[in-house]
C-alpha positions in Angstrom: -149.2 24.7 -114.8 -145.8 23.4 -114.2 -143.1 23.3 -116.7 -140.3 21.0 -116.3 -137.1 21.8 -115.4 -135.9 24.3 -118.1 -132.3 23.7 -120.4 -130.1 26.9 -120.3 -127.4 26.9 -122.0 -124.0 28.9 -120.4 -121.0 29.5 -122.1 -120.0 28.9 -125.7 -121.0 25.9 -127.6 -118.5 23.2 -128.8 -118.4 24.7 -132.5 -117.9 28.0 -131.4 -114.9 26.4 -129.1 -113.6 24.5 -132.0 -113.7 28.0 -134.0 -112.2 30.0 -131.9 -109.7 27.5 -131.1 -108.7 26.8 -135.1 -108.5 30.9 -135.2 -106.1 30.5 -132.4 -103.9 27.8 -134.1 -103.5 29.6 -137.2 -102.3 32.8 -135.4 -100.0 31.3 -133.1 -99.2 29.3 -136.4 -98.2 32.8 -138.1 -96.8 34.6 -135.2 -94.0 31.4 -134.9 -92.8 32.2 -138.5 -93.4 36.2 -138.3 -91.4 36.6 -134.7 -87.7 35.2 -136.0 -88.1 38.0 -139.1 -89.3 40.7 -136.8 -86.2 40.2 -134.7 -84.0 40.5 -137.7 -85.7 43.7 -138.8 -85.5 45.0 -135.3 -81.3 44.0 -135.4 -81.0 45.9 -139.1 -83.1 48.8 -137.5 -80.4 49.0 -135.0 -77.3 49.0 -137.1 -78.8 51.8 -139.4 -79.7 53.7 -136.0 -75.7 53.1 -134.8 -74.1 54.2 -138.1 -76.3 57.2 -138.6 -75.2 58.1 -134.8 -72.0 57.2 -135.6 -71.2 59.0 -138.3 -72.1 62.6 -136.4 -69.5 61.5 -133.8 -67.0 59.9 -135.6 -67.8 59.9 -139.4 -67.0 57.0 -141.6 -64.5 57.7 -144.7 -64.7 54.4 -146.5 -66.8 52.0 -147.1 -64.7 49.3 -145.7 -64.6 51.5 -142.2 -68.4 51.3 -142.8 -68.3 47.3 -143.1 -66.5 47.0 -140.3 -68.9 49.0 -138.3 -71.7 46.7 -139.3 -69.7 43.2 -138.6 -69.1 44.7 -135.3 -72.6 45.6 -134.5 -74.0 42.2 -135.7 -70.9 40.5 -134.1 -72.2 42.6 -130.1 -76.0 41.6 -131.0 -74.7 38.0 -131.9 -77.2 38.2 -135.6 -73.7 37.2 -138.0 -76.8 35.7 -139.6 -77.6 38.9 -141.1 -74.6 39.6 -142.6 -75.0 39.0 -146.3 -78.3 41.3 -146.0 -76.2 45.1 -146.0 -74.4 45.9 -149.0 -71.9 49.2 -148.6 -71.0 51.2 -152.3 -69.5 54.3 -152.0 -71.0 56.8 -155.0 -70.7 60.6 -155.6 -73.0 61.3 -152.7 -71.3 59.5 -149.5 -71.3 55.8 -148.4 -74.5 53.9 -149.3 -75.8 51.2 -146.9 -78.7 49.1 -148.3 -80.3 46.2 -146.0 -82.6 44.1 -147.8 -84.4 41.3 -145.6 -86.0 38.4 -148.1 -88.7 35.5 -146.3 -91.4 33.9 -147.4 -94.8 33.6 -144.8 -96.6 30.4 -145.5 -100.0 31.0 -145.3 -101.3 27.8 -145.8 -103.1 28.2 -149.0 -100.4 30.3 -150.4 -97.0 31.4 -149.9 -96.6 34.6 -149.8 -93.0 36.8 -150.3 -92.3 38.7 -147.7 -89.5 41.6 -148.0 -88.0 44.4 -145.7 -85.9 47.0 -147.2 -83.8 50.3 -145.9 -81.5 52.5 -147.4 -78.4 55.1 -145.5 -76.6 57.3 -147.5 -74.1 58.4 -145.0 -71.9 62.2 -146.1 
């Protein structure tokens, strides 16, 4: 007995193209709003990194000499953006440098707060 010419299906079907590709969207969605913030955290990495290096070469006395260290790091990595993110106190234990980096990640349904924060206590 002869059976006709038999229907094989190869590759994906349209659904599971349109599924993956939606799954696609919505990351490449999220990775566009994630990637600017990552940078930023990456650049406030870097001027923690620099002070605590700097201060065991050529330690910081006030908190203004600290400042100044930071404008001129963000000034060299061109991210003046990030300025108003470090806040310098001197207390009883050293020079403080906090770095707080506020965003919020739409998520489509939701918003959600997203935050990034460091502390140095440079002595």
């Amino acid at each position: 007995m002869m059976h006709g010419p038999s229907k094989r299906q190869d590759g994906a079907s349209k659904i599971s193209n349109l599924v993956f590709l939606a799954i696609l969207a919505f990351g490449i969605y999220l990775a566009i709003q994630y990637v600017p913030h990552f940078f930023a955290i990456q650049t406030i990495g870097s001027v923690m990194d620099s002070l605590r290096e700097g201060q065991v070469s050529k330690p910081a006395g006030t908190a203004a000499e600290v400042t100044s260290r930071i404008n001129n790091q963000l000034n060299i990595d061109q991210k003046d953006d990030l300025r108003s993110a470090f806040t310098v106190r001197e207390d009883g234990r050293g020079i403080s440098v906090t770095a707080v980096h506020d965003w919020e990640l739409n998520l489509l349904f939701q918003k959600k707060p997203m935050r990034y924060e460091t502390t140095l206590v440079l002595k």
